[in-house]
C-alpha positions as CSV (number, residue, x, y, z in Angstrom):
1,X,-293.3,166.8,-83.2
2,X,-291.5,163.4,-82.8
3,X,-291.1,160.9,-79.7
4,X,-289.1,158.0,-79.6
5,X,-290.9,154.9,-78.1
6,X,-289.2,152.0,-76.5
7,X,-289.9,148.9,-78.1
8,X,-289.9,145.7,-76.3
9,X,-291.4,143.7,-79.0
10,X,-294.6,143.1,-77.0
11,X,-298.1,144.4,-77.6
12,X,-297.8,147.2,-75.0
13,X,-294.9,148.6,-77.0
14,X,-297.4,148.1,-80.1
15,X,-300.0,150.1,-78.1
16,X,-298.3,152.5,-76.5
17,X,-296.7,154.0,-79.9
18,X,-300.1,153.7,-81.3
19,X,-301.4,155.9,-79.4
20,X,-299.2,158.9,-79.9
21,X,-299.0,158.5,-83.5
22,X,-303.4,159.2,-83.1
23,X,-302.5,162.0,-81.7
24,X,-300.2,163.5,-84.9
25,X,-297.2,162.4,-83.3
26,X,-294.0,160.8,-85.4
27,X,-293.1,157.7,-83.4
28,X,-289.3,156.6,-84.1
29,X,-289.6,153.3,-82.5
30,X,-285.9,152.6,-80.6
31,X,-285.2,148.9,-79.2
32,X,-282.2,148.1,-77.1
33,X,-280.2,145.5,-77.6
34,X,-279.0,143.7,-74.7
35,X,-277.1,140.1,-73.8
36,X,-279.8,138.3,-71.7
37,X,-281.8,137.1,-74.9
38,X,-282.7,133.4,-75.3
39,X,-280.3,131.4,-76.5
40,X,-279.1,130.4,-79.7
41,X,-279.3,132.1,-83.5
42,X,-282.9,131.2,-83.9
43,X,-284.1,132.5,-80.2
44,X,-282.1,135.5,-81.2
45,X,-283.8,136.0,-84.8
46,X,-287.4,135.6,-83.6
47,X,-286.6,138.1,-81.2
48,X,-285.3,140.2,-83.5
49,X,-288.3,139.6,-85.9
50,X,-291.0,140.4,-83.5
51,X,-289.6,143.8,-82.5
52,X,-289.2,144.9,-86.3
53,X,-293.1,143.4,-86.5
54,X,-293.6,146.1,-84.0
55,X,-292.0,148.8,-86.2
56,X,-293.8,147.9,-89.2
57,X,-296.6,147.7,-87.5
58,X,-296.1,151.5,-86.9
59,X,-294.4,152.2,-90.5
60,X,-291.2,153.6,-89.2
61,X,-288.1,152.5,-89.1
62,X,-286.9,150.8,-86.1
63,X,-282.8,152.1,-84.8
64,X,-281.5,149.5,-82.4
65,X,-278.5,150.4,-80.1
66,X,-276.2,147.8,-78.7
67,X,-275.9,148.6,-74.9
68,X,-274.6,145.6,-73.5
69,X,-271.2,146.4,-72.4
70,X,-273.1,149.3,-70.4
71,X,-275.6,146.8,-69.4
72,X,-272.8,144.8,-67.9
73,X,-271.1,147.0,-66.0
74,X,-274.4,148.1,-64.4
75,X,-275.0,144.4,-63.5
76,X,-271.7,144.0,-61.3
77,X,-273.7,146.2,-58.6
78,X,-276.7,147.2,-59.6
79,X,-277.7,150.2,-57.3
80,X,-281.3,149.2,-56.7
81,X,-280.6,145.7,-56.1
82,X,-281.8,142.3,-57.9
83,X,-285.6,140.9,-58.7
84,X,-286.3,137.1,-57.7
85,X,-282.8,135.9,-59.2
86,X,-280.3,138.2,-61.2
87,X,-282.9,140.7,-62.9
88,X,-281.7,144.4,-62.1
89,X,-285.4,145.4,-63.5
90,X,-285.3,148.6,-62.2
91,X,-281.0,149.9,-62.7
92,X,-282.0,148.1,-66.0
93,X,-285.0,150.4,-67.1
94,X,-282.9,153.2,-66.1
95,X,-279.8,152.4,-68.3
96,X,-282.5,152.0,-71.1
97,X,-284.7,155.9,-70.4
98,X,-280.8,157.3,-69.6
99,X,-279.3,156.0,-73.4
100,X,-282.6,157.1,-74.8
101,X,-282.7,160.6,-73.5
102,X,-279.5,160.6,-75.2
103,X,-280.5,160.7,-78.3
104,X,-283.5,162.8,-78.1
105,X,-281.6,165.9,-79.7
106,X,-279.9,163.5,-82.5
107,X,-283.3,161.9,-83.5
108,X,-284.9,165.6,-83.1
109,X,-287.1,164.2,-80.5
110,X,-289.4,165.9,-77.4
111,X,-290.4,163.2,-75.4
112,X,-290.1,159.5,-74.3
113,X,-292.4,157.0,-74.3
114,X,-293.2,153.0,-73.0
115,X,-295.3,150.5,-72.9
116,X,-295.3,150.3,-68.6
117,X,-298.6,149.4,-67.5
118,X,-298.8,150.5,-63.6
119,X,-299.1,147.6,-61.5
120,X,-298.3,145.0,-64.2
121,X,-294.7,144.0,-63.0
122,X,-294.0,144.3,-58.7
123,X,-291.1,145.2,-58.8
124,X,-290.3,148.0,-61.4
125,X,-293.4,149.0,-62.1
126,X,-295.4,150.5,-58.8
127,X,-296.2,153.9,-58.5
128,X,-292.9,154.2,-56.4
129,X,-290.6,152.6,-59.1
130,X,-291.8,154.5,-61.7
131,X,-291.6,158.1,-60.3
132,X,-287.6,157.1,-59.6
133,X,-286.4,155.8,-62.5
134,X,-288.1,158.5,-64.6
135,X,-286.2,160.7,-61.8
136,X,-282.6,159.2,-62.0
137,X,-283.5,158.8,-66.0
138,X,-283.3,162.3,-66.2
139,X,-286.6,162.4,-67.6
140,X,-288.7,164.4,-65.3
141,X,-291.9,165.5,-67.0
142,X,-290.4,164.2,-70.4
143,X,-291.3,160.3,-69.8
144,X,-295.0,159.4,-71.3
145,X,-296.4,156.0,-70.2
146,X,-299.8,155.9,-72.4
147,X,-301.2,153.4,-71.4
148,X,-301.5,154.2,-67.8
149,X,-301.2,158.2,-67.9
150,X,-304.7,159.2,-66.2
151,X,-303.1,157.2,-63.3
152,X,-299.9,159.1,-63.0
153,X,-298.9,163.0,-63.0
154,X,-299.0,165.0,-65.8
155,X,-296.7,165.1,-68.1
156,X,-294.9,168.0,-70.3
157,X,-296.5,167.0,-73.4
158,X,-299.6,166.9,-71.8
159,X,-299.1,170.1,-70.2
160,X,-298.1,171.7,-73.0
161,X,-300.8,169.9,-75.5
162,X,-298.9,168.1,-77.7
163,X,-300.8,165.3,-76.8
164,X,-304.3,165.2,-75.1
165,X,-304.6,163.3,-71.9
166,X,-308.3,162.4,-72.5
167,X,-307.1,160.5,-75.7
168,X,-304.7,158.6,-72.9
169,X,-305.7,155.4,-70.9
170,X,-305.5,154.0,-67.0
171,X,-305.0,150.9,-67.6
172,X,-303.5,148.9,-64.4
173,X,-302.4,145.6,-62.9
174,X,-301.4,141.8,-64.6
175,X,-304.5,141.5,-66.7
176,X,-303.7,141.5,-70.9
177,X,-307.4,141.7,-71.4
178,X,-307.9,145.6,-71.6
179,X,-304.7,145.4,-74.2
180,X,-306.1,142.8,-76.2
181,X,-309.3,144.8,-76.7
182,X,-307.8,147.9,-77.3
183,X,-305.6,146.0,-80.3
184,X,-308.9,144.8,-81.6
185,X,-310.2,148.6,-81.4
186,X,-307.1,149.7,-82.9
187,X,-307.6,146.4,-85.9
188,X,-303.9,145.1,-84.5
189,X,-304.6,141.5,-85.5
190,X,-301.3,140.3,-86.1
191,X,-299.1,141.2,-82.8
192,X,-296.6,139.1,-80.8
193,X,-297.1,137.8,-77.7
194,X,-296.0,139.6,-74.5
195,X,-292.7,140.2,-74.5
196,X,-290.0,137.9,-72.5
197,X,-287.3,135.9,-72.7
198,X,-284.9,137.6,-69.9
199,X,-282.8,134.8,-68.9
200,X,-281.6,137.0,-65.8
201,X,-285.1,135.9,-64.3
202,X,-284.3,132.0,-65.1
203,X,-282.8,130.4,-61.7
204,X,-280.8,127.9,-63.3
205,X,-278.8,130.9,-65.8
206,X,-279.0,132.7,-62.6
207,X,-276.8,130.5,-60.6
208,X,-274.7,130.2,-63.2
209,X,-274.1,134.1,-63.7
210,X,-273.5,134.4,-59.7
211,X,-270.9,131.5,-60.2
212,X,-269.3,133.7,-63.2
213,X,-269.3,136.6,-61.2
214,X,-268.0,135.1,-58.2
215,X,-264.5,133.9,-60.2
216,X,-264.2,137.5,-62.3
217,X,-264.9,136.1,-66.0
218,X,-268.0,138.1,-66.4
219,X,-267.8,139.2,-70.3
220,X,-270.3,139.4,-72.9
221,X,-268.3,136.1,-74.6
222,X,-268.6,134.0,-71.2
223,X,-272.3,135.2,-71.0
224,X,-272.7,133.9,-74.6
225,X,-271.5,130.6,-73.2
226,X,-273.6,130.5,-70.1
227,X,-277.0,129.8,-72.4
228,X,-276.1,126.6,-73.6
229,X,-274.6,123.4,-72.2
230,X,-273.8,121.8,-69.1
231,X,-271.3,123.6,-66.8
232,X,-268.5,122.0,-64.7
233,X,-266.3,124.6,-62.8
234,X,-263.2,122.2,-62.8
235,X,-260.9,124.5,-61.2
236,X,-260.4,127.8,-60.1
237,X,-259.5,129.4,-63.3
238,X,-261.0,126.8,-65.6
239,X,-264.3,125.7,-66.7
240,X,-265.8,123.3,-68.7
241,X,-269.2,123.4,-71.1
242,X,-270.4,119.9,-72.4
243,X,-273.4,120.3,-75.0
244,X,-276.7,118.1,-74.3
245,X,-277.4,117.7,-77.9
246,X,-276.2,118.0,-81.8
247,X,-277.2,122.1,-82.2
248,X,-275.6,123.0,-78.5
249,X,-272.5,121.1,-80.2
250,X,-272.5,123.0,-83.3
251,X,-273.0,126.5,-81.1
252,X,-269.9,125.2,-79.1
253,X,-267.6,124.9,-82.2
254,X,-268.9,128.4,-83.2
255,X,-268.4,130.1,-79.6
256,X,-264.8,128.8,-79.3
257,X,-262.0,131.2,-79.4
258,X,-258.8,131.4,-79.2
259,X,-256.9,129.2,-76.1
260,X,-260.4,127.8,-75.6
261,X,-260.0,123.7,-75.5
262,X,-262.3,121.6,-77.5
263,X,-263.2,118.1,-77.1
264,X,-265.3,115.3,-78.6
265,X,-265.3,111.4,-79.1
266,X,-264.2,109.7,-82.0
267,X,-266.1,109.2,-85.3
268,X,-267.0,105.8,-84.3
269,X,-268.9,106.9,-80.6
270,X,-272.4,109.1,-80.4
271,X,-271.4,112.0,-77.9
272,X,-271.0,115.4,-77.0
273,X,-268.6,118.0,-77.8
274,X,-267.3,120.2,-74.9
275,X,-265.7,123.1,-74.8
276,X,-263.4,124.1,-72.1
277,X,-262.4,127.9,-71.1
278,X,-259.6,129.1,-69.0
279,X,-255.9,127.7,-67.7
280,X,-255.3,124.5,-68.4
281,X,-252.9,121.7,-67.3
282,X,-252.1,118.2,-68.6
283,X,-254.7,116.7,-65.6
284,X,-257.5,119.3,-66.5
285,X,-257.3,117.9,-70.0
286,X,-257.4,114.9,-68.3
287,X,-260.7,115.5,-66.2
288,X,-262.2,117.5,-69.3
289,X,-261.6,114.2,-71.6
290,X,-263.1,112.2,-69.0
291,X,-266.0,114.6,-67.7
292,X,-266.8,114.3,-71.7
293,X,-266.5,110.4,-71.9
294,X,-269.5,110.5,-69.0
295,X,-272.1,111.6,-71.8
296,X,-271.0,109.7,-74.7
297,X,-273.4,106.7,-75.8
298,X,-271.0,103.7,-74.4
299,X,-272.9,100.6,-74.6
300,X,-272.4,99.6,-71.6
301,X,-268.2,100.5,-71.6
302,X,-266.7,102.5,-69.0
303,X,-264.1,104.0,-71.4
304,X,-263.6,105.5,-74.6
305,X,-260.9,107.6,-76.9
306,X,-261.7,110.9,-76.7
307,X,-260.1,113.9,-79.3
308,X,-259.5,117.3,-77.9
309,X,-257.6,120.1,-79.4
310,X,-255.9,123.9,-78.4
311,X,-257.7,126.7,-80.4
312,X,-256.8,128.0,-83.0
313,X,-254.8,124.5,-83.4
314,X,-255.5,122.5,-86.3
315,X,-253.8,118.9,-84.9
316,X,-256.0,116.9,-83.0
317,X,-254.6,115.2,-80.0
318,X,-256.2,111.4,-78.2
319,X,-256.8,110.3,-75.2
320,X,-258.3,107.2,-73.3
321,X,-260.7,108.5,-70.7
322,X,-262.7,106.7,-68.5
323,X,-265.9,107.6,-67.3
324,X,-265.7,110.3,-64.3
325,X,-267.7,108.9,-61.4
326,X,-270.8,110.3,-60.5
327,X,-270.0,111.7,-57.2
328,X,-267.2,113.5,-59.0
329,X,-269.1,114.7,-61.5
330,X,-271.7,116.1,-59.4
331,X,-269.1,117.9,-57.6
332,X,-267.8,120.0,-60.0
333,X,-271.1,120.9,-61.9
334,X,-272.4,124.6,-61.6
């Protein structure tokens, strides 16, 4: 008998799995990858490295699926509506149960399970919430939530005794300290912390994906570029990112692509590069040059050359700029 489990990368997921594998069940741990991480290669990696702790934790081998253009398409009107800021928690946990019941006859599967603890999140994880996205998951009866099972109906597996509900818990509400004890029960020492990260809850990423939205560039390569820098919408088909320090720069040159407008300050002055996006004309250059000049290290001068280049161009192209006023500049940031 196996059962995939949705891994997080947080101790839940950790317990959850654990439990079923007690009970003679193989676990194949599954983890969805999605494009509201943190930001930069690092955030990214430690994410990635906690949720294959979680697998070897379990000893199995973890399969990851890439949903993001799914995820994306869901997030242009999510049916049950936004959290706090952008968070689609509960269309999101939906997507996730509706891929995974997808491959329950590939994998050789019976059942689903998660780490959801009832009570621990408002929004998508009430009694209410739960009972419809396993519904509209298509997971009726098939959806196992361990950790909180005495709390909720039965399930098939229960019914049917491939796993015994006495061996399941009723855990509820925001508290960590019945997990943490259960983990020291269990001898999980060595487990990440909860699980997080979702910049869709961050107001300041939020406003800027509503702004995204709003003027029809959302794509998973804009999104990329909505984690780092500071953003000027500079007209209605063009924006501007400016990094705030040497590794947002570096991530800048590495996110351009073709068309995309790069620009920077001479050898001689400390600054930013930026990166503009979108349709440009000779007085956008202009105000990207100059939006740019407003955040290099000037001692005190109000201008300064600036370099800017067309990707995939190769010749570099200067202009004076003076510093944008601040009025300006506060105008056009997102």
């Amino acid at each position: 008998m196996k059962a995939i489990a949705l891994i997080s990368g947080g101790l839940d997921s950790i317990l959850a799995a654990k439990l079923i594998q007690s009970q003679r069940i193989e676990v194949i741990p599954l983890n969805f990858k999605l494009p509201f991480s943190q930001s930069g290669k690092k955030a990214s990696a430690e994410n990635q490295n906690k949720i294959k702790h979680v697998a070897d934790n379990l000893g199995a081998e973890l399969k990851t699926v890439d949903i993001s253009s799914a995820f994306l398409e869901m997030l242009k009107k999510p049916r049950y509506g936004f959290g706090s800021h952008m968070n689609p928690c509960i269309d999101c946990k939906i997507l996730m149960l509706v891929k995974a019941k997808e491959l329950l006859q590939e994998l050789g599967a019976a059942f689903v399970i998660t780490g959801e603890v009832l009570g621990q999140r408002p929004m998508s994880q009430n009694k209410q919430a739960l009972e419809l996205i396993e519904k509209r998951a298509g997971l009726e009866g098939l959806l196992l939530r361990p950790l909180s099972a005495k709390l909720l109906p039965e399930t098939i597996p229960e019914q049917k005794c491939w796993v015994q509900r006495n061996n399941l818990l009723s855990f509820s509400g925001r508290s960590r300290r019945p997990q943490m004890e259960l983990a020291k029960k269990l001898n999980i020492k060595d487990y990440p912390n909860p699980a997080g990260g979702c910049l869709l809850t961050d107001p300041e990423f939020a406003k800027r994906l509503k702004e995204l939205i709003a003027h029809q560039e959302l794509s998973l390569e804009n999104i990329e570029l909505l984690k780092i820098g500071r953003h000027f919408r500079i007209a209605p088909q063009a924006k501007l990112v400016v990094g705030r320090d040497e590794k947002e720069n570096e991530h800048l040159l590495n996110l351009a692509r073709a068309n995309d407008y790069l620009f920077m300050p001479t050898e001689e002055i400390a600054g930013p590069t930026s990166l503009g996006r979108g349709v440009f004309s000779d007085e956008l250059i202009k105000l990207c040059a100059s939006i740019t000049c407003r955040y290099c290290d000037l001692n005190g001068a109000t201008e300064t050359k600036i370099i800017y280049r067309k990707i995939p161009g190769k010749e570099d192209n200067i202009l004076k700029a003076a510093v944008m006023e601040e009025s300006q500049l506060i105008s056009l940031k997102i």
